[in-house]
C-alpha positions in Angstrom: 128.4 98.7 69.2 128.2 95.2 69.9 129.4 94.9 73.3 126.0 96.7 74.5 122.9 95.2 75.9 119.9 96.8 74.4 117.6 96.9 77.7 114.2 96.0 76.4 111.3 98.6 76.8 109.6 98.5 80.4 106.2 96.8 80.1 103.6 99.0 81.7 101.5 97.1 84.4 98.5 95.6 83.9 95.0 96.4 85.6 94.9 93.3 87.1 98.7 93.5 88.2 98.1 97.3 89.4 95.4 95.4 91.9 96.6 92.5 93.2 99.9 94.6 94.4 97.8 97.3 95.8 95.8 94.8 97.6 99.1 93.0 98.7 100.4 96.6 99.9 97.6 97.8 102.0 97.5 94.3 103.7 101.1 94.8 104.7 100.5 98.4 106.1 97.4 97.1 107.9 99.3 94.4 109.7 102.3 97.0 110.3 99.8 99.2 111.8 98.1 96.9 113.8 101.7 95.2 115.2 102.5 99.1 116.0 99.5 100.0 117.7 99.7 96.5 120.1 103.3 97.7 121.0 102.1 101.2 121.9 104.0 103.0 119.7 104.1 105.6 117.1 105.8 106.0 114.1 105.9 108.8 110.9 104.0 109.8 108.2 100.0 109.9 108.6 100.7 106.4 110.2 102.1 108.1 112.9 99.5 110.8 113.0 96.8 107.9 113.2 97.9 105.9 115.9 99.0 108.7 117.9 95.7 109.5 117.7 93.8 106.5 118.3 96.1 106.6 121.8 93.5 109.5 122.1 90.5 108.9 120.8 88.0 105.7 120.5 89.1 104.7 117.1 90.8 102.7 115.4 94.3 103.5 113.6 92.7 102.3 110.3 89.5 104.3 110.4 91.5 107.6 111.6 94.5 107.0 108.6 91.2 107.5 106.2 89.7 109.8 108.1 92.6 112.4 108.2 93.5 111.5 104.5 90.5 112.7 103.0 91.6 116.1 102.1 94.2 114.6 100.7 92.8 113.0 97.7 92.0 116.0 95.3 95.1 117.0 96.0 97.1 113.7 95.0 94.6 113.8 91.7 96.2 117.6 90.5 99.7 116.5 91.7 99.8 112.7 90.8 97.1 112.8 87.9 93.4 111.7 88.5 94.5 108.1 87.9 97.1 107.9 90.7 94.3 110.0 92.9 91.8 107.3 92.3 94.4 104.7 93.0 95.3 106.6 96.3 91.4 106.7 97.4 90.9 102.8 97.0 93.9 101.8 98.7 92.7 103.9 101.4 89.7 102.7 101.6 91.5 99.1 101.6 93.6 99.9 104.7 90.2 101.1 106.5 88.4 98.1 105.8 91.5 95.5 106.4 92.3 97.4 109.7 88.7 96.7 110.7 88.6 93.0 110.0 92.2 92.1 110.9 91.7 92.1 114.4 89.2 89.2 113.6 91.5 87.5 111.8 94.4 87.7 114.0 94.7 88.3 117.5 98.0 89.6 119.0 98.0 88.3 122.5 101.7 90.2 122.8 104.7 91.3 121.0 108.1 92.3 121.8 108.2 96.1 121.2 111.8 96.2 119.2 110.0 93.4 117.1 107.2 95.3 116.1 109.1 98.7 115.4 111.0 96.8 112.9 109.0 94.3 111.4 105.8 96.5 111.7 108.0 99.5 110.8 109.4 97.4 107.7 106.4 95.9 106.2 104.4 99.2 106.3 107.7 100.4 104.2 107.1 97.6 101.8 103.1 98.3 101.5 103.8 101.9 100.8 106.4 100.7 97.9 104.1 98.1 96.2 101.4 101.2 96.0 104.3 103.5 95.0 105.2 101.1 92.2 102.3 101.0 91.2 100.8 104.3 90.8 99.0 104.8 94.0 100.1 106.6 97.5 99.0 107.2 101.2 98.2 110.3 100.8 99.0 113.1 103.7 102.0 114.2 103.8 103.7 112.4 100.8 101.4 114.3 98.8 101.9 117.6 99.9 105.5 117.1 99.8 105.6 116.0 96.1 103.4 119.0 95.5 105.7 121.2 97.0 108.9 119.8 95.0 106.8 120.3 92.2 105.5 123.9 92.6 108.4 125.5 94.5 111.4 123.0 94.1 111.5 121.9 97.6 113.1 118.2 97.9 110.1 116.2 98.7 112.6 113.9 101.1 113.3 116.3 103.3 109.7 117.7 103.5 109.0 114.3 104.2 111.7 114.1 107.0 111.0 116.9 108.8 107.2 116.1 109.0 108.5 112.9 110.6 110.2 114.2 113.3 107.2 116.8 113.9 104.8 113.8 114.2 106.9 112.3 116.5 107.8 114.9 118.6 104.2 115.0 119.0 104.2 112.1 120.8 106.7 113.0 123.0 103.3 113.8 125.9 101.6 110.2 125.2 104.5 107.9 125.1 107.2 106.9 127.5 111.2 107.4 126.4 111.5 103.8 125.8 108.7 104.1 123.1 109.6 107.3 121.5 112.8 105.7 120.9 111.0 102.6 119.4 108.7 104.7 117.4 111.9 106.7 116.3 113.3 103.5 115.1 110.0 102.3 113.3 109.8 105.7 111.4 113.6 105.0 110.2 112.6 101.1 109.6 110.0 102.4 106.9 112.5 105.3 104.9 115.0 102.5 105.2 113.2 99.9 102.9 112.3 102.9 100.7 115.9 104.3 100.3 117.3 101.2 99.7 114.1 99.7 97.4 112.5 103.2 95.7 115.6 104.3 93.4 115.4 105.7 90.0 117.2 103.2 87.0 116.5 100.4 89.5 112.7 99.1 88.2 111.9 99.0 85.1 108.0 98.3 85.6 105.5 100.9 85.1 
């Protein structure tokens, strides 16, 4: 018929492409992470699980997301494929090394709390969708929620939301009510930006 637009064919991404936006995306997270850890609070996902724990241990939030993500990767290669496990490893790997050096590069004197739960919260929700886009993950517990939708038809968003609130209730000893409610509102800053950015029919790119 000709009142229809044909929609052209969706150009896979290049190498090069697939790279410069997973480098883009673990910077964001890194900077998320570190605005989120000099505010004191906590949010979901194994973000959450690493800077809860770094309030606990002598480590950094970047070196303990990799650290606790390890297992992870086998998994995401049987899940995702071994390319999208690969993918997940380096941009891992990434976050590790930028969370070590970003403290060099930028020092955070102060920040308003609400500032850093949403902005911090926000930009770690745009890292994790430039990697998403482009075949790579975080690993943790979006992996193991995709794997369960896939294997026993559990929805992999509510998997995902009820880890959330698990890792935050966890937090509930270390932080005061004023930052559980901040690292509540971080958690929903980051499935915000994927809800509204991550839908099916909207992206085209591969």
């Amino acid at each position: 018929m000709s009142g229809l637009q044909v929609m052209p064919a969706p150009r896979p991404h290049t190498l090069a492409e697939d790279g410069y936006a997973i480098m883009l995306g673990c910077a964001f997270i890194g900077v998320g992470l570190m605005l989120l850890k000099q505010a004191g609070l906590v949010t979901g996902g194994m973000a959450g699980i690493a800077l809860l724990l770094s309030y606990l241990l002598p480590c950094s939030p970047a070196l303990l997301f990799l650290l606790i993500n390890t297992p992870f990767f086998m998994m995401a290669g049987k899940t995702m494929g071994p390319a999208f496990g690969w993918k997940t490893l380096a941009a891992n790997l990434l976050i590790m090394a930028l969370g070590m050096a970003l403290p060099m590069a930028i020092r955070v004197a102060s920040v308003s709390s609400l500032f850093a739960a949403l902005f911090g919260g926000s930009i770690i929700g745009f890292g994790i969708l430039a990697l998403a886009r482009h075949g790579a993950g975080v690993g943790g517990v979006g992996v193991v929620a995709l794997t369960l939708q896939k294997r026993r038809g559990w929805n992999a968003g509510r998997t995902q939301m009820i880890s959330d609130a698990a890792i935050l209730a966890a937090s509930l000893p270390v932080l005061t009510m004023e930052r559980f409610g901040l690292s509540v509102l971080s958690a929903a800053a980051i499935n915000a930006v994927l809800i509204v950015n991550h839908r099916p029919g909207r992206y085209i790119g591969h």
